[in-house]
Every structure is written in C-alpha cells, then in structure tokens.
DSSP file (Angstrom, degrees, kcal/mol; ACC not computed):
  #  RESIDUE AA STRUCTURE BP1 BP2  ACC     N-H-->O    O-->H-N    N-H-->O    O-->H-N    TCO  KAPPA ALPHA  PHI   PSI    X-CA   Y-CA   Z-CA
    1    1 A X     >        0   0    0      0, 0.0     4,-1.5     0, 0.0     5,-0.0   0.000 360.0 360.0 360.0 -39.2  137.2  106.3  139.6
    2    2 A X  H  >  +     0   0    0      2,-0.2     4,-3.9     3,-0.1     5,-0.2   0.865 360.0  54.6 -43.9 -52.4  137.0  103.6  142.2
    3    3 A X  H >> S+     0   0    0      1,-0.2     4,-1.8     2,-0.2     3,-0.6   0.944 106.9  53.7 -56.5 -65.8  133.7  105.0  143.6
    4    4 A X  H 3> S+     0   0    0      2,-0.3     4,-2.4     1,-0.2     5,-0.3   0.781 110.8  47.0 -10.6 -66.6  132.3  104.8  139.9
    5    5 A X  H 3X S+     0   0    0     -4,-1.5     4,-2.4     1,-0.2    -1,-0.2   0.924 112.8  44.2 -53.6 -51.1  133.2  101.3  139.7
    6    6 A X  H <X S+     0   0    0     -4,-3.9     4,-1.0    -3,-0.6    -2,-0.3   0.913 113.0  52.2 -64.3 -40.8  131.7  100.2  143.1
    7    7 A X  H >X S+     0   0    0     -4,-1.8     4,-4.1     2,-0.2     3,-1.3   0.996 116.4  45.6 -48.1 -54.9  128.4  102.3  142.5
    8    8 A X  H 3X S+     0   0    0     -4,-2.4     4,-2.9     1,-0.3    -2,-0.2   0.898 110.5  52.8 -36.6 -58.4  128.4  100.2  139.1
    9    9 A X  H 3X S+     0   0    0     -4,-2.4     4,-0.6    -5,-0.3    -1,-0.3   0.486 116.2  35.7 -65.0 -24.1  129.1   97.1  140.6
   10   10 A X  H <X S+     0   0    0     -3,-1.3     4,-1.7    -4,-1.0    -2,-0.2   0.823 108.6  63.3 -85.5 -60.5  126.6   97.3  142.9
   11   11 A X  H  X S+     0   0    0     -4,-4.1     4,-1.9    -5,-0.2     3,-0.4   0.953 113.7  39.3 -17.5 -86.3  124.0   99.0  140.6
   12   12 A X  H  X S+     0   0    0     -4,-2.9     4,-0.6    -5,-0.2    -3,-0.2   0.831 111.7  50.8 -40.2 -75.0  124.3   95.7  138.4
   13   13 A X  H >X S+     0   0    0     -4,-0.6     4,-3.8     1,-0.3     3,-0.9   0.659 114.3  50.5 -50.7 -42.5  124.4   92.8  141.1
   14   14 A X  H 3X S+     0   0    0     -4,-1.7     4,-1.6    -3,-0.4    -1,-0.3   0.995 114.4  44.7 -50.6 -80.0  120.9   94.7  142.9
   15   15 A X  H 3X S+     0   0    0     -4,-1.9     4,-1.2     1,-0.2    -1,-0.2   0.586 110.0  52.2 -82.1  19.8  119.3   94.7  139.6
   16   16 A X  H <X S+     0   0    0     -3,-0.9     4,-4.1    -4,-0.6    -1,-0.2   0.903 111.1  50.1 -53.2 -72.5  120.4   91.2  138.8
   17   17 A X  H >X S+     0   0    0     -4,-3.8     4,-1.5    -3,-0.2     3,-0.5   0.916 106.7  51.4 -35.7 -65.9  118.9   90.2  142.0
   18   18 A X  H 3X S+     0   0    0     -4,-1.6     4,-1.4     1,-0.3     5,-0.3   0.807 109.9  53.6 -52.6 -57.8  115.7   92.0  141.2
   19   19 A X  H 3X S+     0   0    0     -4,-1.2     4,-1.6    -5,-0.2    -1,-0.3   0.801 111.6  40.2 -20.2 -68.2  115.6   90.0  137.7
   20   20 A X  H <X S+     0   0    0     -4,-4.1     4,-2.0    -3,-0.5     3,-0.3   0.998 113.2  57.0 -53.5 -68.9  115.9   86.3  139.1
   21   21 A X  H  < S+     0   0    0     -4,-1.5    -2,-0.2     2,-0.3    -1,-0.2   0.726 119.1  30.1 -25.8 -48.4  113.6   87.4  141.9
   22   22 A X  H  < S+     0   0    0     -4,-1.4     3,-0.2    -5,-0.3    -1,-0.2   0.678 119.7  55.9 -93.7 -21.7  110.8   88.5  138.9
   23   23 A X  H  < S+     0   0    0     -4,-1.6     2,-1.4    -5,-0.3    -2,-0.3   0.958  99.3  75.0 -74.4 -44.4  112.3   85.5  136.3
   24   24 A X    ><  -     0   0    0     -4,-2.0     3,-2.6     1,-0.1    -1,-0.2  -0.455  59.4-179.9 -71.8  53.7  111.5   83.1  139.2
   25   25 A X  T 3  S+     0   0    0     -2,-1.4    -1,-0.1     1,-0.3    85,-0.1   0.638  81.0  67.9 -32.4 -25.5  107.6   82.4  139.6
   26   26 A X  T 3  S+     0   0    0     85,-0.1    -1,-0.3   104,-0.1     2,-0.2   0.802  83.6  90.3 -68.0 -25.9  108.3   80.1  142.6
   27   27 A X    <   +     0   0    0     -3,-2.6     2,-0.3    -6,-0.2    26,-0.2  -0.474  59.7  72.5 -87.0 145.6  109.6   83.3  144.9
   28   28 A X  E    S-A   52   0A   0     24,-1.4    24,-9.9    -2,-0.2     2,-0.2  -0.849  87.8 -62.7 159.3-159.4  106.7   85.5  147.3
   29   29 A X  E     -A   51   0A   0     -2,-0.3   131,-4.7    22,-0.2     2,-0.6  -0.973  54.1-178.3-128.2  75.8  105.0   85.1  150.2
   30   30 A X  E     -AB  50 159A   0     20,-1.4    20,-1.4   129,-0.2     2,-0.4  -0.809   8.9-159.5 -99.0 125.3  102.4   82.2  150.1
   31   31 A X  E     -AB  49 158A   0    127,-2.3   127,-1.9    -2,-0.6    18,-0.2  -0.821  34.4 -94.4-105.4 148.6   99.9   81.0  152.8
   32   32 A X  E     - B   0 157A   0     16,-1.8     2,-0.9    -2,-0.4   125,-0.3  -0.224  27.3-138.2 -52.9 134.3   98.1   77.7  153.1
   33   33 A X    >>  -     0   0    0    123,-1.3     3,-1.4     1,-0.2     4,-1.1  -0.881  23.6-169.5 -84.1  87.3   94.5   77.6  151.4
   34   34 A X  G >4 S+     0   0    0     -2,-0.9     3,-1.0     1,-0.2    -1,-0.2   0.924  79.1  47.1 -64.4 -54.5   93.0   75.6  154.2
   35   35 A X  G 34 S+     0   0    0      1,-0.2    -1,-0.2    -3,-0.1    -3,-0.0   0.494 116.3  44.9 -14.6 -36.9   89.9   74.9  152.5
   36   36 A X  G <4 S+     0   0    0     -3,-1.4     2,-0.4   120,-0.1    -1,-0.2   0.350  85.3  97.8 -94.0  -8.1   91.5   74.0  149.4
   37   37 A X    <<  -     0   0    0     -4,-1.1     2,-0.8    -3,-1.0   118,-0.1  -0.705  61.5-141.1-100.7 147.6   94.0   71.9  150.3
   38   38 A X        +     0   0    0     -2,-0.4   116,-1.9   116,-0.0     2,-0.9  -0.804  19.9 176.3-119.9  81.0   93.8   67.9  150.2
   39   39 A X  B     +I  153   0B   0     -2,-0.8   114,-0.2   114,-0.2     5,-0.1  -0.732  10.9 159.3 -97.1 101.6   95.6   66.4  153.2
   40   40 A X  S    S+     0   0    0    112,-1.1   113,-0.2    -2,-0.9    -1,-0.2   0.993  77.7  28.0 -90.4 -48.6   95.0   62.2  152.9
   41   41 A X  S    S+     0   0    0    111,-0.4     2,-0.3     2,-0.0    -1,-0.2  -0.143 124.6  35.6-111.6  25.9   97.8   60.7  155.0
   42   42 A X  S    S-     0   0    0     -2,-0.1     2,-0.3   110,-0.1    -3,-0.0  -0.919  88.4 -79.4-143.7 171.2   98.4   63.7  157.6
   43   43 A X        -     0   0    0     -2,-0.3     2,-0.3     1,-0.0    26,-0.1  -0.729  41.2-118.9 -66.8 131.5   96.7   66.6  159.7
   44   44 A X        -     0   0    0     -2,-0.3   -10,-0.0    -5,-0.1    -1,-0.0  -0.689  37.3-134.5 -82.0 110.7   95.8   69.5  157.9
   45   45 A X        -     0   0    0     -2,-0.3    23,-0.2     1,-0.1     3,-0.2  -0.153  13.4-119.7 -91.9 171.7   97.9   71.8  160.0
   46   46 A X  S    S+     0   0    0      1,-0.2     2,-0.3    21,-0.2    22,-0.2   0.897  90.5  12.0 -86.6   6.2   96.1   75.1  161.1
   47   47 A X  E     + C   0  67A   0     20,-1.4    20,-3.2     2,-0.0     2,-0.3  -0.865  63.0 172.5-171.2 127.0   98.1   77.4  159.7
   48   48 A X  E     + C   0  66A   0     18,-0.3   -16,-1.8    -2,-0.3     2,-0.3  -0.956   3.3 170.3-132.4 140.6  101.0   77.1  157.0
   49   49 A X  E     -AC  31  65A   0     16,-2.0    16,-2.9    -2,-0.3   -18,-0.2  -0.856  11.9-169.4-162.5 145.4  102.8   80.3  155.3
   50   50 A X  E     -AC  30  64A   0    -20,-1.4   -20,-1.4    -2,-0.3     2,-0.6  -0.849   2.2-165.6-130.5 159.2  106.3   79.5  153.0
   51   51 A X  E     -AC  29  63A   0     12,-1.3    12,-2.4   -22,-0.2     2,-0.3  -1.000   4.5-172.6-143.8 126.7  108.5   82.4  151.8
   52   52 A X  E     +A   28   0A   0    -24,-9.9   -24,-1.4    -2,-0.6     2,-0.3  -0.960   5.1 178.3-149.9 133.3  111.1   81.7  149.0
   53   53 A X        -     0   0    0     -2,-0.3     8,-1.4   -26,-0.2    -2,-0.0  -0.921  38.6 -75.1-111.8 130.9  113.4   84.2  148.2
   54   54 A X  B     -D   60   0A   0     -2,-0.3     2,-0.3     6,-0.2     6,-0.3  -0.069  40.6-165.5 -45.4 170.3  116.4   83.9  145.5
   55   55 A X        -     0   0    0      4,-0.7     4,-0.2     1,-0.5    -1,-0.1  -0.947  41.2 -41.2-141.8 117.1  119.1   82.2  146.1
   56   56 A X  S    S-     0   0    0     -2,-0.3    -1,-0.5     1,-0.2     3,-0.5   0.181 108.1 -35.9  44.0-160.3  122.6   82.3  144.1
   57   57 A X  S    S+     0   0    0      1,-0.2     2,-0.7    -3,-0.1    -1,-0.2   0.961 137.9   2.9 -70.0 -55.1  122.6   82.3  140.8
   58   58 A X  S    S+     0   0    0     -4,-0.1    24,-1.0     2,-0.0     2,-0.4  -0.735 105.5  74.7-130.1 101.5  119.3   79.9  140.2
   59   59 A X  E     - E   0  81A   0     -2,-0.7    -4,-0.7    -3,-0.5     2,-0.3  -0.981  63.2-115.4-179.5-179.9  117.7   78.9  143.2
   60   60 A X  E     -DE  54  80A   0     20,-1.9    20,-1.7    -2,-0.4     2,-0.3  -0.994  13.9-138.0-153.0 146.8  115.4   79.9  146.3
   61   61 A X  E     - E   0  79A   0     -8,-1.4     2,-0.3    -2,-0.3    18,-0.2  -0.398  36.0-158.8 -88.4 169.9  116.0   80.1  150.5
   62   62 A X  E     - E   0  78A   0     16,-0.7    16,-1.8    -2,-0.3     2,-0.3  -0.825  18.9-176.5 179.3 126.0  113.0   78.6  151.5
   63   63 A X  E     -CE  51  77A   0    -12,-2.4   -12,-1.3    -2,-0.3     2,-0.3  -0.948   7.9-159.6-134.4 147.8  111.4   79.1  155.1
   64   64 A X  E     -CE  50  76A   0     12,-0.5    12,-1.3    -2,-0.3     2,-0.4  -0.992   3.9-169.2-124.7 122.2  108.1   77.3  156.4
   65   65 A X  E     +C   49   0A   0    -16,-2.9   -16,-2.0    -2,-0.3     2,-0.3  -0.796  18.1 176.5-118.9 142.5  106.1   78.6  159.3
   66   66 A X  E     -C   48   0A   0     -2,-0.4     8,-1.0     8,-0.4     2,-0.3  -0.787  35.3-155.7-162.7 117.2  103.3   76.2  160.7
   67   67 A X  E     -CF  47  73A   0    -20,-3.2   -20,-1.4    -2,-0.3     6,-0.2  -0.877  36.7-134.6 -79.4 122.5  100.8   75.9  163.3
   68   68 A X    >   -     0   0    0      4,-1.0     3,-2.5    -2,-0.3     4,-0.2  -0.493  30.6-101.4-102.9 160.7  100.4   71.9  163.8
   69   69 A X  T 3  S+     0   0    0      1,-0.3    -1,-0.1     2,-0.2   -24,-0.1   0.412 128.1  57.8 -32.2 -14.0   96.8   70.6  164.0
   70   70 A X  T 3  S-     0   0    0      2,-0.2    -1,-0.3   -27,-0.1   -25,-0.0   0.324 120.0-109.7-113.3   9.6   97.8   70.5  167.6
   71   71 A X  S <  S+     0   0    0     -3,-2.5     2,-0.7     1,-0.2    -2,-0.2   0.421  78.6 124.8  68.7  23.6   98.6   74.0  168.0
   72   72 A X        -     0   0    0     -4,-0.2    -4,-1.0    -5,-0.1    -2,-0.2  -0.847  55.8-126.2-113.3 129.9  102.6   73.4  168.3
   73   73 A X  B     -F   67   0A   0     -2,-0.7    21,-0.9    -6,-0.2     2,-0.3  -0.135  23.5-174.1 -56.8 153.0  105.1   75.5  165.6
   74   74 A X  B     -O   93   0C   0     -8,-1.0    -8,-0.4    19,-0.2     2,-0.2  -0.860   7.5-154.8-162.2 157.4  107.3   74.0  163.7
   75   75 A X        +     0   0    0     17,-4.8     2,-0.3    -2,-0.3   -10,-0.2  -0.722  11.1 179.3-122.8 155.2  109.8   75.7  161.5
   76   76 A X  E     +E   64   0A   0    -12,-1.3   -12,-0.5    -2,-0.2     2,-0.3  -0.733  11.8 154.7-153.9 115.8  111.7   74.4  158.1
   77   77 A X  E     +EG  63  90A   0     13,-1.7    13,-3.3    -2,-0.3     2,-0.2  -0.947   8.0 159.6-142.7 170.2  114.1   76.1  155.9
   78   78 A X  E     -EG  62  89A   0    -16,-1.8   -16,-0.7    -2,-0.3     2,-0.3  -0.922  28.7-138.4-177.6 177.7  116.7   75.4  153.7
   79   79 A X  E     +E   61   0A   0      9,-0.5     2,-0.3    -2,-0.2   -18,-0.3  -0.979  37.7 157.6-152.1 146.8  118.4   77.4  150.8
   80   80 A X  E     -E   60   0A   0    -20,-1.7   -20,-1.9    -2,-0.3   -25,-0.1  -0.927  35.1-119.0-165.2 143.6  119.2   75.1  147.4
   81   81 A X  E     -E   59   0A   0     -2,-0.3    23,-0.3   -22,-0.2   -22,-0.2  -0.041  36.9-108.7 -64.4-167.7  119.9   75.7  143.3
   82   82 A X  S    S+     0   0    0    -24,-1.0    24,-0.4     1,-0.1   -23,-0.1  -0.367  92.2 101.6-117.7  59.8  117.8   74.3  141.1
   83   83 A X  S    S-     0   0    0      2,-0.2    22,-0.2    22,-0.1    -1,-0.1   0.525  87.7-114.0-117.6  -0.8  120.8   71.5  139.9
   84   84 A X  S    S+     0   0    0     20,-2.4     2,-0.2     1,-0.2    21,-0.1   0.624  75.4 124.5  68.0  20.4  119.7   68.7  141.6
   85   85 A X        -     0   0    0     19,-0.2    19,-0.3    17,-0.1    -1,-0.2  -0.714  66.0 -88.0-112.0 171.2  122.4   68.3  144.0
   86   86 A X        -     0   0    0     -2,-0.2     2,-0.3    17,-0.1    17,-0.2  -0.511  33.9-170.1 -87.8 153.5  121.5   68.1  148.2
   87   87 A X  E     -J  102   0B   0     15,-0.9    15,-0.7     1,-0.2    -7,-0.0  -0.962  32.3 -95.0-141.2 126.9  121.2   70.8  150.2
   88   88 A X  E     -J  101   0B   0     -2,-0.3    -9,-0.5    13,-0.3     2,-0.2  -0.002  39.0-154.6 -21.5 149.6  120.9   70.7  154.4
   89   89 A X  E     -G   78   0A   0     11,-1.0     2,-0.6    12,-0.1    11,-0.5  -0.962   5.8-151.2-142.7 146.9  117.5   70.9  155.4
   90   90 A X  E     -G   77   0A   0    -13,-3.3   -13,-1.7    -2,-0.2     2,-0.2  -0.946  11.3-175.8-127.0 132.9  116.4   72.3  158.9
   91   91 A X        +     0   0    0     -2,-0.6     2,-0.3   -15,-0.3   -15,-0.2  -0.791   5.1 177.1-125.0 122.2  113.6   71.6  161.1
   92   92 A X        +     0   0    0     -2,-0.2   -17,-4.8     4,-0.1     2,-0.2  -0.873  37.0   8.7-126.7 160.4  112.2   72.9  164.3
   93   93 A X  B >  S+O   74   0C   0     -2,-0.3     3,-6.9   -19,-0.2   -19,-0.2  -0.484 106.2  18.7  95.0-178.3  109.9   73.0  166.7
   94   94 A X  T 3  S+     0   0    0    -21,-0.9   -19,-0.1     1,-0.2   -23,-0.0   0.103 136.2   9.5 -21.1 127.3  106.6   70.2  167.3
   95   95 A X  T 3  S+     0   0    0      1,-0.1    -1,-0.2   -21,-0.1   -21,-0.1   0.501  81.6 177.4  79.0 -11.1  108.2   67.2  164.9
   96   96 A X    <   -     0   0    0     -3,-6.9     2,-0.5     1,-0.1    -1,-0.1  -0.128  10.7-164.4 -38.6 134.9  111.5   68.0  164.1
   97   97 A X    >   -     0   0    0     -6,-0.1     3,-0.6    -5,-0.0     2,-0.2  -0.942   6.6-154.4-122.1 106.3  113.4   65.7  162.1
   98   98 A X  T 3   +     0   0    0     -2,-0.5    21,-0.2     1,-0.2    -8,-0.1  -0.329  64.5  45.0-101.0-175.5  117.1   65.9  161.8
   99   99 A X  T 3  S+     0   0    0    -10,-0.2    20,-1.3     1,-0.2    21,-0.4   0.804  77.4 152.7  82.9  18.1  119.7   64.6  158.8
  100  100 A X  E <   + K   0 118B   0     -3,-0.6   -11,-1.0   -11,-0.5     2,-0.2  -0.470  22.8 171.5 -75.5 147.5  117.6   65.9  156.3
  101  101 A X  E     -JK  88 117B   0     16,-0.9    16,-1.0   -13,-0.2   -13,-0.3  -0.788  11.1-160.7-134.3-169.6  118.7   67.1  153.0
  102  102 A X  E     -JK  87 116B   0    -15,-0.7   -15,-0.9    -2,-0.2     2,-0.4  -0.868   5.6-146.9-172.1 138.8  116.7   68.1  149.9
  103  103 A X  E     - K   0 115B   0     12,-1.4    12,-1.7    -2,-0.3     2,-0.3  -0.925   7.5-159.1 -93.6 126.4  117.2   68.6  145.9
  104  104 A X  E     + K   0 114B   0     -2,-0.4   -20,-2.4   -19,-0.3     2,-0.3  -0.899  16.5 164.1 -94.9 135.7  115.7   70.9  143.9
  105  105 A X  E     - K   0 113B   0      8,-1.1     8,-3.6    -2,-0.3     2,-0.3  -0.995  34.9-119.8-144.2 151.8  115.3   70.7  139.6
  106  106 A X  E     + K   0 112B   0    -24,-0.4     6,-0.2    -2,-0.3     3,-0.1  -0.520  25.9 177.8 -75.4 136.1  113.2   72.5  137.4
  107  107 A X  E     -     0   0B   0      4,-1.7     2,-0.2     1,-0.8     5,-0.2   0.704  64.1  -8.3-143.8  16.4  110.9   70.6  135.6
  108  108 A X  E >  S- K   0 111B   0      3,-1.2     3,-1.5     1,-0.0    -1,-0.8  -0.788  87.6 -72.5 179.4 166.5  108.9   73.4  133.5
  109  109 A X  T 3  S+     0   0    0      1,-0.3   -84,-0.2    -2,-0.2    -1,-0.0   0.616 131.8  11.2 -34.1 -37.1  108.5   77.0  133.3
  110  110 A X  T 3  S+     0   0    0    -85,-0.1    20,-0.3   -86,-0.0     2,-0.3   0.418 108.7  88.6-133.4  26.5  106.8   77.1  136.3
  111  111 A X  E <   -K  108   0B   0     -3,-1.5    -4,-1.7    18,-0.2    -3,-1.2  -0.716  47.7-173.6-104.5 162.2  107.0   73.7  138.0
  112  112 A X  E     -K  106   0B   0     16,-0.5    16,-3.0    -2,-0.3     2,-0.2  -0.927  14.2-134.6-142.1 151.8  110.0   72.6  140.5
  113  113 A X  E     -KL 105 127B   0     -8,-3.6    -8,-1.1    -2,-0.3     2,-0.3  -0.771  15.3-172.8 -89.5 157.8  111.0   69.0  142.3
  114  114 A X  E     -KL 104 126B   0     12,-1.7    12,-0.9    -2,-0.2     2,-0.5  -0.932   0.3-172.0-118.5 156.2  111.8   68.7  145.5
  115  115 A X  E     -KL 103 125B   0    -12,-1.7   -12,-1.4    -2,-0.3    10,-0.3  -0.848  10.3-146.2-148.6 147.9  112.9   65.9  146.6
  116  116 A X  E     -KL 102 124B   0      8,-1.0     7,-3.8    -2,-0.5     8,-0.7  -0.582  12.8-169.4-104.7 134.9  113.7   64.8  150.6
  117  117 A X  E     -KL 101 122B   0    -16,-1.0   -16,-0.9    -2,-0.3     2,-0.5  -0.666   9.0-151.6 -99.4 168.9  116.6   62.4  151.9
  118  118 A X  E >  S-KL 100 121B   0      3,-3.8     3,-1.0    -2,-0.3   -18,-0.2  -0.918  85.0 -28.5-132.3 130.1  116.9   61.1  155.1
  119  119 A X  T 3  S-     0   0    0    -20,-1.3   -19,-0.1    -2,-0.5    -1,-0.1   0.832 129.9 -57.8  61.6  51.7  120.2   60.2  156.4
  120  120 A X  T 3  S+     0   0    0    -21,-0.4     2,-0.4     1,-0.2    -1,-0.3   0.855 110.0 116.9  28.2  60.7  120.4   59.8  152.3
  121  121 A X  E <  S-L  118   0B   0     -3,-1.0    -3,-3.8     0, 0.0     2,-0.7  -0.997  74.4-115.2-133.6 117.9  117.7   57.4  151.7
  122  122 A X  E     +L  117   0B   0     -2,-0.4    -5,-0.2    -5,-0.2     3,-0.1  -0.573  43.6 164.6 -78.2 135.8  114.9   59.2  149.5
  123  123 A X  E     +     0   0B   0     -7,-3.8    21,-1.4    -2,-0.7     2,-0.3   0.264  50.9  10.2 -96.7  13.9  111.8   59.6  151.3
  124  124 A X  E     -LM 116 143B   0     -8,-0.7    -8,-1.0    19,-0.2     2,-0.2  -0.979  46.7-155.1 171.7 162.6  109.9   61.8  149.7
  125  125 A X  E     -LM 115 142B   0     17,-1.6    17,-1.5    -2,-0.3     2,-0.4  -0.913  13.4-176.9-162.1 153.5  109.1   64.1  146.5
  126  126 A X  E     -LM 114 141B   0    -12,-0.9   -12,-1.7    -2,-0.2     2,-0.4  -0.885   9.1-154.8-158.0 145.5  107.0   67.4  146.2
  127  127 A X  E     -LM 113 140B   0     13,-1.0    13,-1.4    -2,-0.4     2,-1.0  -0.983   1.9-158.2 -96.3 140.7  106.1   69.6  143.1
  128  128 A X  E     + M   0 139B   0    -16,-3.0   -16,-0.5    -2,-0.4     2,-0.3  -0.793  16.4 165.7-140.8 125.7  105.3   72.7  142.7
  129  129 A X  E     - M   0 138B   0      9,-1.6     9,-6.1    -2,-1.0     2,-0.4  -0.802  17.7-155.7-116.0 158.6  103.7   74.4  140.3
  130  130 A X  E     - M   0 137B   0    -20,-0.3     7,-0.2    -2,-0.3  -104,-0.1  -0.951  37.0 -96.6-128.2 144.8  102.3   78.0  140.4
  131  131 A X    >   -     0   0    0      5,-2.7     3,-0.9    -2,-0.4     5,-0.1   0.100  26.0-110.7 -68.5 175.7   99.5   78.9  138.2
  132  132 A X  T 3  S+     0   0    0      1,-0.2    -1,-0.1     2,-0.1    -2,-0.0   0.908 126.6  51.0 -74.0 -34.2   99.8   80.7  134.8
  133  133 A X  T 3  S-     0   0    0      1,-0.1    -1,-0.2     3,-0.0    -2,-0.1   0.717 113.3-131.0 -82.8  -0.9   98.1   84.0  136.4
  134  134 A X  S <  S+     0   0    0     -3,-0.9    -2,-0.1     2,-0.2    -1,-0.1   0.664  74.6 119.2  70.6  24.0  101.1   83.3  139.2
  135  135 A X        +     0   0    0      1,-0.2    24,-1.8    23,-0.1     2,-0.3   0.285  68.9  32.4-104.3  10.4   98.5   83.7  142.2
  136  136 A X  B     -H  158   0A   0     22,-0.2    -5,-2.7    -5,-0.1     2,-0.4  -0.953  59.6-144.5-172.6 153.4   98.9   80.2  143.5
  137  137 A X  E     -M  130   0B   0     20,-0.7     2,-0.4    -2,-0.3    -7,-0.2  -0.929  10.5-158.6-150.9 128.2  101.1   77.4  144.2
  138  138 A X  E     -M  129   0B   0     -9,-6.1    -9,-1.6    -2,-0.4     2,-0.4  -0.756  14.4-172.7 -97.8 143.6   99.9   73.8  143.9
  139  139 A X  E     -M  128   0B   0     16,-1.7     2,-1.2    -2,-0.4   -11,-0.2  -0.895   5.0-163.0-128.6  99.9  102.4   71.4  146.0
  140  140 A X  E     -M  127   0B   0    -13,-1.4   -13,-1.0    -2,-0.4    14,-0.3  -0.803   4.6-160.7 -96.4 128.8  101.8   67.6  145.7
  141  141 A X  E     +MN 126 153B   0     12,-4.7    12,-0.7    -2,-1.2     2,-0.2  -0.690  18.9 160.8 -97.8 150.1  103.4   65.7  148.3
  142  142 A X  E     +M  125   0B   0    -17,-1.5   -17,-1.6    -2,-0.3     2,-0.3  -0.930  30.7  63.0-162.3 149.8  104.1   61.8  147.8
  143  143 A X  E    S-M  124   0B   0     -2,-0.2     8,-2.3   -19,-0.2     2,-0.2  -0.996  85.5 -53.9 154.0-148.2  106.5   59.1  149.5
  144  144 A X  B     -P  150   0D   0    -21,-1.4     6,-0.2    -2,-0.3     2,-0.1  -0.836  46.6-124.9-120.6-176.4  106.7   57.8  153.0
  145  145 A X        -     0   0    0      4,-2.4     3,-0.1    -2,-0.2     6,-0.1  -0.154  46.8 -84.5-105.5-157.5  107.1   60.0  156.1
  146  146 A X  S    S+     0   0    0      1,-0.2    -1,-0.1    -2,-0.1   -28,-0.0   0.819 133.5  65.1 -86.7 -30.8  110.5   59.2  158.7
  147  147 A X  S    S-     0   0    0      1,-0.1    -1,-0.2     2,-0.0     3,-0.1   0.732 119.5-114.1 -64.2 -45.1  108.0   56.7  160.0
  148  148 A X  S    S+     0   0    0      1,-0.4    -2,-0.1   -25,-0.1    -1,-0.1   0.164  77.1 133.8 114.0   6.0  107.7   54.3  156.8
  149  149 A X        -     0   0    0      1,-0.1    -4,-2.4    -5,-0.0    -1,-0.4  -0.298  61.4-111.9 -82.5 165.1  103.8   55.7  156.6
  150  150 A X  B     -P  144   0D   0     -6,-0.2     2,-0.5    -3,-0.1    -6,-0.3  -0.655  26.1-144.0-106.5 154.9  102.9   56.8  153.0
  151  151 A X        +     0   0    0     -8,-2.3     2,-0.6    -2,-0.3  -109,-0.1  -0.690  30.3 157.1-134.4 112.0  102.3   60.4  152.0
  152  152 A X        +     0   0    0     -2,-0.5  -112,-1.1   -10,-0.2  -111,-0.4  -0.838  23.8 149.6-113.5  78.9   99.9   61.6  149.6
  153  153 A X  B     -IN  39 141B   0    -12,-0.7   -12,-4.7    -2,-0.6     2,-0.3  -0.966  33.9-141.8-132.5 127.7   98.9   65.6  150.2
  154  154 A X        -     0   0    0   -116,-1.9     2,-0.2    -2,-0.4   -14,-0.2  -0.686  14.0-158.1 -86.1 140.7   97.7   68.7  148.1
  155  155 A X        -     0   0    0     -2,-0.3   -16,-1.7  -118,-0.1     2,-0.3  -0.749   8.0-173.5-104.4 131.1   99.0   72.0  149.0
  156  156 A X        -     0   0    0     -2,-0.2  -123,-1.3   -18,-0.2     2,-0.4  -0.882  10.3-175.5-122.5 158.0   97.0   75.0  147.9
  157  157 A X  E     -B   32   0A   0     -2,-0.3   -20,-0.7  -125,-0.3     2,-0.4  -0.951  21.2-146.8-154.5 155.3   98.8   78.3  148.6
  158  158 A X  E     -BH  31 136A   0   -127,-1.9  -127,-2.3    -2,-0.4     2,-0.8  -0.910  27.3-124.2-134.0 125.0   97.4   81.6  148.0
  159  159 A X  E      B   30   0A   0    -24,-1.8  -129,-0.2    -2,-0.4  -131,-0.0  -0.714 360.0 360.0-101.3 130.4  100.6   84.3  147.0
  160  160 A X              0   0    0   -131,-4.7    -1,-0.1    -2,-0.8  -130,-0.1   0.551 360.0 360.0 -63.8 360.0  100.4   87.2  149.5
C-alpha cells in the first residue's frame, strides 16, 4: 500500500511540474538574436543564451551564458517566484558584480519584471515579454549600470 502511495505521489508532483513548465511561457532555451537586438548604452555581447526552468510553485531558475564583446564569459543565475520579494543573484566570470539581488512579478499573461538591487539600492528593471506564437522573448533593459551609467537595451531572443 505504501508503494501505491509513493508511485502516486510522485506520479502527481512530475506532472505538476510538467504543467507550470507548459503554463509558464517565460521557460525554454533562448539565444540572443544578434541582429535584432538594440544595444544603446552597452556592447552587444557576441554570444548570449538564457535557460529558465520552473521554479517552486510560480517561478523560474534562470541561468545566463555570454560571450562579452571582448571574448571573456560571464555567467548569471539566480532562481525567484514571481511575488516580488528578492532573491540572491550570482555573477561570474568578465564583469562580475557581487551583492546583487533581483525581484520578479508578473505583469500579463506573458510579460514578467525583473527588477535588480545592489547592495539594495534599485538599479535596474527588465521586461520580458514572449510573443503570442511563444517563439521569442523581447527583454527591455532600463536603469543605471553599478557604474551610475544609464541603461537602455533590447533583447531579442530566438526559443531553441
């Protein structure tokens, strides 16, 4: 009878997962549309790809892979609901920045905030919205950088 339960119990929580994972437009496998994408106040790096995977009950892991305009990686992840409240934020490699935290909220069906502190001062804000057919994901960046420089960038992302 035990075994029954745990198969059960597992059975559900897997197709739970599976659920959020397909309820969630924001989660795949996206890479940078270098062509399409609008960097005014940074370097267009040469190569960008983000992965977001659920997270808890409403939410996404989020991992960043990047080639800099100078050829040097840098990495970013972080894991958050969609509740507004901060979540750690990590970065390494070329540019790291530490003390970061970041919020996530929904702010339509398929749009999300983010928005980034430093040492809890906000600096920064991103949306993302992913298109109706769900084959691409627009990211506008705006704020200042750790620097006090302003930042104004389109993201186009292509879902793998």
């Amino acid at each position: 009878m035990k075994t029954a339960w745990a198969i059960t119990a597992v059975s559900l929580s897997l197709t739970a997962t599976a659920a959020h994972a397909a309820a969630d437009p924001q989660t795949g496998h996206w890479v940078l549309d270098l062509k399409r994408s609008k960097y005014v106040t940074a370097t267009l790096p040469k190569m960008s790809e983000a992965t977001l995977v659920p997270a808890g009950a409403d939410g996404v892991s989020l991992k960043v892979n990047m080639i800099t305009a100078k050829g040097e990686e840098a990495h970013i992840m972080y894991s958050g609901q969609y509740d507004g409240k901060p979540n750690p934020r990590t970065e390494t490699g070329a540019g790291a920045i530490t003390g970061q935290t970041v919020t996530l909220k929904r702010v339509g069906p398929r749009a999300v905030e983010r928005v980034v502190y430093l040492n809890g001062k906000n600096v920064g804000a991103e949306v993302w919205e992913i298109s109706a057919d769900g084959k691409t994901r627009t990211v506008h960046q705006s704020g200042t950088d750790s620097k006090g420089k302003p930042i104004n960038n389109l993201q186009i992302y292509i879902k793998q």
